[in-house]
C-alpha positions, -999 to +999 in steps of 0.1 A: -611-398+298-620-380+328-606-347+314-631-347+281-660-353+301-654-326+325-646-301+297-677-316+278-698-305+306-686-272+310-694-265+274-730-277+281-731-256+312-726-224+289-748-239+262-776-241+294-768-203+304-772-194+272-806-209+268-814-195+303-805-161+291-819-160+263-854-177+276-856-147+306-859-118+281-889-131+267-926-129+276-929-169+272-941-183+301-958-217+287-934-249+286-920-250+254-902-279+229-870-282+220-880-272+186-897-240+201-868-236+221-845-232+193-866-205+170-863-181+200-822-190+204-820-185+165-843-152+166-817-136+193-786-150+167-779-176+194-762-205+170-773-240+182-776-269+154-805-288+162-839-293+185-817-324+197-787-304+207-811-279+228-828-311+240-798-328+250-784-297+269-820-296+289-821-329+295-787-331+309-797-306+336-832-315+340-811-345+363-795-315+381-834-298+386-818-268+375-848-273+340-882-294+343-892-321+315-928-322+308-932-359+291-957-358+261-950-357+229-934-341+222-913-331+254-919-296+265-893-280+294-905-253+319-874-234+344-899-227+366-881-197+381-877-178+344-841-179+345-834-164+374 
Protein backbone atom coordinates (compact mmCIF):
# COMPACT_ATOMS: atom_id res chain seq x y z
CA UNK A 1 0.00 0.00 0.00
CA UNK A 2 1.56 3.04 -1.27
CA UNK A 3 -0.01 5.25 1.44
CA UNK A 4 1.75 3.11 4.54
CA UNK A 5 5.01 3.21 3.05
CA UNK A 6 5.09 6.89 2.48
CA UNK A 7 3.74 7.56 6.00
CA UNK A 8 6.25 4.81 7.26
CA UNK A 9 9.01 6.96 5.85
CA UNK A 10 7.98 10.09 7.19
CA UNK A 11 8.05 8.65 10.66
CA UNK A 12 11.68 7.45 9.95
CA UNK A 13 12.52 10.81 8.67
CA UNK A 14 11.67 12.41 12.22
CA UNK A 15 13.15 9.42 13.93
CA UNK A 16 16.53 10.54 11.67
CA UNK A 17 16.11 14.31 12.83
CA UNK A 18 15.87 13.26 16.02
CA UNK A 19 19.06 11.32 16.06
CA UNK A 20 20.66 14.24 14.10
CA UNK A 21 19.62 16.58 16.84
CA UNK A 22 20.34 14.89 19.38
CA UNK A 23 24.04 13.72 17.90
CA UNK A 24 24.97 17.78 17.19
CA UNK A 25 24.78 18.87 20.83
CA UNK A 26 27.39 16.59 21.78
CA UNK A 27 31.20 16.60 21.76
CA UNK A 28 31.31 13.06 19.93
CA UNK A 29 33.06 13.27 16.99
CA UNK A 30 34.24 9.48 16.53
CA UNK A 31 31.78 7.14 14.42
CA UNK A 32 29.74 5.48 16.74
CA UNK A 33 27.37 1.95 16.93
CA UNK A 34 23.96 1.72 16.95
CA UNK A 35 24.32 0.64 20.43
CA UNK A 36 26.35 3.90 21.25
CA UNK A 37 23.99 5.72 19.37
CA UNK A 38 21.16 4.83 21.50
CA UNK A 39 22.81 5.58 25.28
CA UNK A 40 23.21 9.19 24.02
CA UNK A 41 19.30 9.24 22.60
CA UNK A 42 18.31 7.61 26.08
CA UNK A 43 20.62 10.11 28.09
CA UNK A 44 18.74 13.22 26.40
CA UNK A 45 15.16 11.16 27.24
CA UNK A 46 14.93 10.51 23.45
CA UNK A 47 12.64 7.11 23.55
CA UNK A 48 13.92 4.63 20.78
CA UNK A 49 13.42 0.70 21.53
CA UNK A 50 16.43 -0.95 20.35
CA UNK A 51 20.15 -0.56 18.67
CA UNK A 52 18.23 -2.19 15.63
CA UNK A 53 15.56 0.38 15.48
CA UNK A 54 18.39 3.27 15.50
CA UNK A 55 20.23 1.06 13.06
CA UNK A 56 17.45 0.62 10.81
CA UNK A 57 16.64 4.38 10.72
CA UNK A 58 20.58 4.98 9.75
CA UNK A 59 20.72 2.54 7.41
CA UNK A 60 17.68 3.68 5.64
CA UNK A 61 19.28 6.97 5.00
CA UNK A 62 22.72 5.96 4.69
CA UNK A 63 21.14 4.94 0.85
CA UNK A 64 20.08 8.71 0.78
CA UNK A 65 24.04 9.86 1.91
CA UNK A 66 22.34 11.92 4.18
CA UNK A 67 24.47 9.25 7.33
CA UNK A 68 27.79 7.13 6.38
CA UNK A 69 28.05 3.27 7.36
CA UNK A 70 31.46 2.24 8.45
CA UNK A 71 31.34 -1.76 7.89
CA UNK A 72 33.17 -3.63 10.80
CA UNK A 73 31.74 -5.22 13.39
CA UNK A 74 30.06 -4.04 14.58
CA UNK A 75 28.72 -1.12 12.20
CA UNK A 76 29.73 2.26 13.34
CA UNK A 77 27.81 5.59 11.38
CA UNK A 78 29.69 8.93 11.09
CA UNK A 79 27.23 12.32 9.58
CA UNK A 80 30.13 13.71 8.52
CA UNK A 81 28.81 17.24 8.70
CA UNK A 82 27.71 16.91 12.70
CA UNK A 83 24.24 17.46 11.98
CA UNK A 84 24.23 20.31 10.26
Amino acid sequence: MVFGDVCQTMLRHGEFERIRAVLRETDLDEPLTAREILEVLEAHDEPFESPHEVATVLGRHAERGDVEVIRGHPYRYRFDDRGQ
